[in-house]
C-alpha positions as CSV (number, residue, x, y, z in Angstrom):
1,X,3.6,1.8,48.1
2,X,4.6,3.5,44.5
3,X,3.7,2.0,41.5
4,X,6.5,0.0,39.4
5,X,6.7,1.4,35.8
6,X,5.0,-0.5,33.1
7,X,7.7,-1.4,30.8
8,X,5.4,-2.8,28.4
9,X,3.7,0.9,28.1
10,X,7.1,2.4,28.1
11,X,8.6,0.0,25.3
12,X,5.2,0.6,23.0
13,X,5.1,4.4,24.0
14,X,9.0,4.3,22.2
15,X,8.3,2.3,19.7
16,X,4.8,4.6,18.1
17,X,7.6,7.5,18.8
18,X,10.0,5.8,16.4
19,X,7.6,5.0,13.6
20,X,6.1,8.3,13.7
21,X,9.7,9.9,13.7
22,X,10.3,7.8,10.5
23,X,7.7,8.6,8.8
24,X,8.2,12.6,9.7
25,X,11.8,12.4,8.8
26,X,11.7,10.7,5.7
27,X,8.9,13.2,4.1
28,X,11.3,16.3,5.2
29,X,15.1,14.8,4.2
30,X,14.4,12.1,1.7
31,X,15.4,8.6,2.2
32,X,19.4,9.2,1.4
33,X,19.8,11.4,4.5
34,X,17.5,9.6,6.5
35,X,19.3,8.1,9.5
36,X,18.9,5.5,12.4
37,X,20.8,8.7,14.4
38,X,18.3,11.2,13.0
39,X,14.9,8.7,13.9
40,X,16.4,8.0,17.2
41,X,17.0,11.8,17.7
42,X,13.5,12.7,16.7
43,X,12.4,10.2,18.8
44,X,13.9,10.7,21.9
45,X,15.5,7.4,21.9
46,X,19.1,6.2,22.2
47,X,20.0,4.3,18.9
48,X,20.8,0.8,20.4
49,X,17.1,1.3,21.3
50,X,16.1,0.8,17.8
51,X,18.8,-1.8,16.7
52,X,17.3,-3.7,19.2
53,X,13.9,-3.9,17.3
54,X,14.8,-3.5,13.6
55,X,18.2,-4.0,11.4
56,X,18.3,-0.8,9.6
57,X,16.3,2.0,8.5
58,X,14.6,0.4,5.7
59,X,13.2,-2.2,8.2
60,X,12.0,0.9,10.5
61,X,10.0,2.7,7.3
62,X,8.5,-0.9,6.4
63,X,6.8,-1.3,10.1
64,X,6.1,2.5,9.7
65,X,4.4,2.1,6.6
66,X,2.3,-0.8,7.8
67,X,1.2,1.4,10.7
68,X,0.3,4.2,8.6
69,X,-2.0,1.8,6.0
70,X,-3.2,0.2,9.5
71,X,-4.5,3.7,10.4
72,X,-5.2,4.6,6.8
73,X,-7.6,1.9,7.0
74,X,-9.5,2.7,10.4
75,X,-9.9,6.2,9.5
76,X,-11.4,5.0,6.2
77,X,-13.4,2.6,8.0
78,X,-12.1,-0.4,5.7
79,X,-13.4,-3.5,6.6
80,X,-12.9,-5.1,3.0
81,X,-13.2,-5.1,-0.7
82,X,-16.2,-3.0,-1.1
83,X,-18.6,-5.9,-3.1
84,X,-21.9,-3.4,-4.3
85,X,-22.9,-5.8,-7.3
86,X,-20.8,-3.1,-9.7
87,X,-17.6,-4.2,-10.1
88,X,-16.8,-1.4,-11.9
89,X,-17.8,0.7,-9.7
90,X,-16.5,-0.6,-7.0
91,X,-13.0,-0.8,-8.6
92,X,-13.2,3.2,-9.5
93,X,-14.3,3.9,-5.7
94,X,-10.8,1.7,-4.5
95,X,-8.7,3.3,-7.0
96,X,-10.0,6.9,-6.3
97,X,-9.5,6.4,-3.0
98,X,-5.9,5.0,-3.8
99,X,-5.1,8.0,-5.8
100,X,-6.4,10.7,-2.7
101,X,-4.0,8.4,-0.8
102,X,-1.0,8.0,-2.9
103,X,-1.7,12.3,-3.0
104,X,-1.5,12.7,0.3
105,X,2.1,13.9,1.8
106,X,1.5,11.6,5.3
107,X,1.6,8.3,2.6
108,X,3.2,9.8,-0.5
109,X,6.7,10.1,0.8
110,X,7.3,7.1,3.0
111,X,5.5,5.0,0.2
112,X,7.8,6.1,-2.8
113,X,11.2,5.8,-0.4
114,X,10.1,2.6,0.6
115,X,9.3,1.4,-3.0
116,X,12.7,2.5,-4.0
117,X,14.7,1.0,-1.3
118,X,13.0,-2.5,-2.0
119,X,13.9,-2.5,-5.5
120,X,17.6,-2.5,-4.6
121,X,17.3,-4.8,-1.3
122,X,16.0,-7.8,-1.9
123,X,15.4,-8.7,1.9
124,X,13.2,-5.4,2.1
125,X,11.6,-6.3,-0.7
126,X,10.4,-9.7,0.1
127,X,9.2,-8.0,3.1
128,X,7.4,-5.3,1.3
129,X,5.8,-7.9,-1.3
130,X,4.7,-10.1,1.6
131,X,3.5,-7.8,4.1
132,X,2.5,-4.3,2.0
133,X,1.5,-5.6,-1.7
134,X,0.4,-8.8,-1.6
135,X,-2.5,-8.3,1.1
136,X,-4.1,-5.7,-0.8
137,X,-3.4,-7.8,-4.4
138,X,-5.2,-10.7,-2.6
139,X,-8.2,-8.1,-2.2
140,X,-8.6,-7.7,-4.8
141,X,-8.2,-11.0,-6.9
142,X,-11.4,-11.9,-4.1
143,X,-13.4,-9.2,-5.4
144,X,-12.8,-9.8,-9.0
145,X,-13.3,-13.9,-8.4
146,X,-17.1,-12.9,-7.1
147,X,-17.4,-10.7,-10.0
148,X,-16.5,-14.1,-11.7
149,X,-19.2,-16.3,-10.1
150,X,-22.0,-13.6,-10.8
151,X,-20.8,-13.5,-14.1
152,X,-19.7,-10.2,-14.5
153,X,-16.3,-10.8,-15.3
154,X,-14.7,-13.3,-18.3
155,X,-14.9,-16.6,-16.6
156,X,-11.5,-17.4,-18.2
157,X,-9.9,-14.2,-17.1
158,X,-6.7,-14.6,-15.6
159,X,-7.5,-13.0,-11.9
160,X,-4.0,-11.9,-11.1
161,X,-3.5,-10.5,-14.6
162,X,-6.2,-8.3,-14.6
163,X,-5.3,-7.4,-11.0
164,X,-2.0,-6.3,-12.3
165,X,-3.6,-4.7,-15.6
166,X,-4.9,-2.3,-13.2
167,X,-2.3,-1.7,-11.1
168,X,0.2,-1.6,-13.2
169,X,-0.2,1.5,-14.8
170,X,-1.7,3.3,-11.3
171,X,1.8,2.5,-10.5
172,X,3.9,3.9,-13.2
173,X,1.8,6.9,-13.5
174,X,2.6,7.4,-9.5
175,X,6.3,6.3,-9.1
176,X,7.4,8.1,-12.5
177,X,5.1,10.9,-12.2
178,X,4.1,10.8,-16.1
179,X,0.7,12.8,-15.8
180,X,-1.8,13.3,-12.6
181,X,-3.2,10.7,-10.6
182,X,-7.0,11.4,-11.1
183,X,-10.5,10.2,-10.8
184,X,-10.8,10.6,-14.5
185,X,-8.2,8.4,-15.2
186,X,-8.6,5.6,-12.5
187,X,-12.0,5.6,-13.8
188,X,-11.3,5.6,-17.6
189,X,-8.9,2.7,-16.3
190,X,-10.9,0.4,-15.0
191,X,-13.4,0.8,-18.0
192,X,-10.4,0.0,-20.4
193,X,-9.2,-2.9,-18.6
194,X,-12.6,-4.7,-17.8
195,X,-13.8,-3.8,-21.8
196,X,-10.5,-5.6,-22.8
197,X,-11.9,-8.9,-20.5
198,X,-15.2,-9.1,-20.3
199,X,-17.5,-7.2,-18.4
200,X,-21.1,-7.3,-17.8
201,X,-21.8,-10.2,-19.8
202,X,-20.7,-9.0,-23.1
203,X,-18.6,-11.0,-25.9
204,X,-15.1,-11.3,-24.5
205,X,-11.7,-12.9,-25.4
206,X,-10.0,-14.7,-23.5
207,X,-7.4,-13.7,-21.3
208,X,-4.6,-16.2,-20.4
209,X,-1.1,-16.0,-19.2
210,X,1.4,-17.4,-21.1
């Protein structure tokens, strides 16, 4: 008696060829000539094959993303914040390891296409906050509220703020391409940031949001 097919397998084994077709594409044409017909040629798939899953092709690079930083992650072996009893040197090893990331072509092109499609679709960029940013924010926030409780951060610090102190000019160094990305200047970073709000138990001022 022959074996029926596992659709499940067959569905799964299309659906890891899209993403990675995606992801492939998107580095080699950009994200203006990527297509739905070019992914689903790539891919070996008819294109009804992928409107049945997602709604465009900004919804296929989101899901491919998220794979990607899935396996990012494994190959990293990230299983959380790093929490050494440094903060900042726990902060320079995550952004050092951010910056090898955000240099590497697998992540670098996906991750800047996506970034600029979500800054003109708001759907996609819900999405992208919810499910792409705000995990790894949240990670961060944790790291620096422990910091808090052991006293090695301003106990008035705004979390978020500082979070975003940080990241905010990672970011525009990245997506405008001002100067390199390097160790030497995550690192000089994170000094600058946690001197301006109170680090190690020295005198600080207080950091609020207003």
């Amino acid at each position: 008696m022959s074996k029926l097919p596992d659709s499940g397998r067959r569905s799964e084994r299309s659906r890891r060829a899209i993403l990675d077709s995606a992801l492939a594409l998107v580095g080699e044409v950009g994200y203006d000539k990527l297509t739905i017909e070019g992914i689903a040629a790539r891919a070996g798939v008819g294109k009804q094959t992928i409107y049945r899953w997602w709604s465009s092709k900004a919804a296929v690079l989101l899901d491919a993303s998220l794979a990607l930083a899935g396996e990012a992650g494994r190959e990293a072996d990230w299983s959380g914040f790093p929490d050494t009893g440094d903060l900042a040197a726990d902060l320079k090893s995550v952004l050092r390891a951010t910056a090898d990331e955000f240099a590497d072509p697998r992540y670098e092109a996906p991750l800047r296409a996506l970034t600029a499609a979500a800054a003109t679709d708001p759907e996609l960029g819900a999405r992208f906050t919810e499910q792409l940013l705000e995990p790894q924010l949240v990670l961060y926030e944790a790291r620096m509220r422990a910091a808090q409780k052991a006293g090695q951060l301003a106990a008035d610090a705004d979390v978020r703020l500082v979070v975003e102190m940080l990241l905010g000019p990672f970011t525009y160094r990245w997506l405008l391409r001002t100067a390199p990305l390097t160790h030497a200047y995550t690192d000089a970073l994170v000094d600058s940031v946690l001197g301006g709000v109170g680090h190690g138990g020295a005198d600080v001022a207080k950091v609020t949001v207003r």
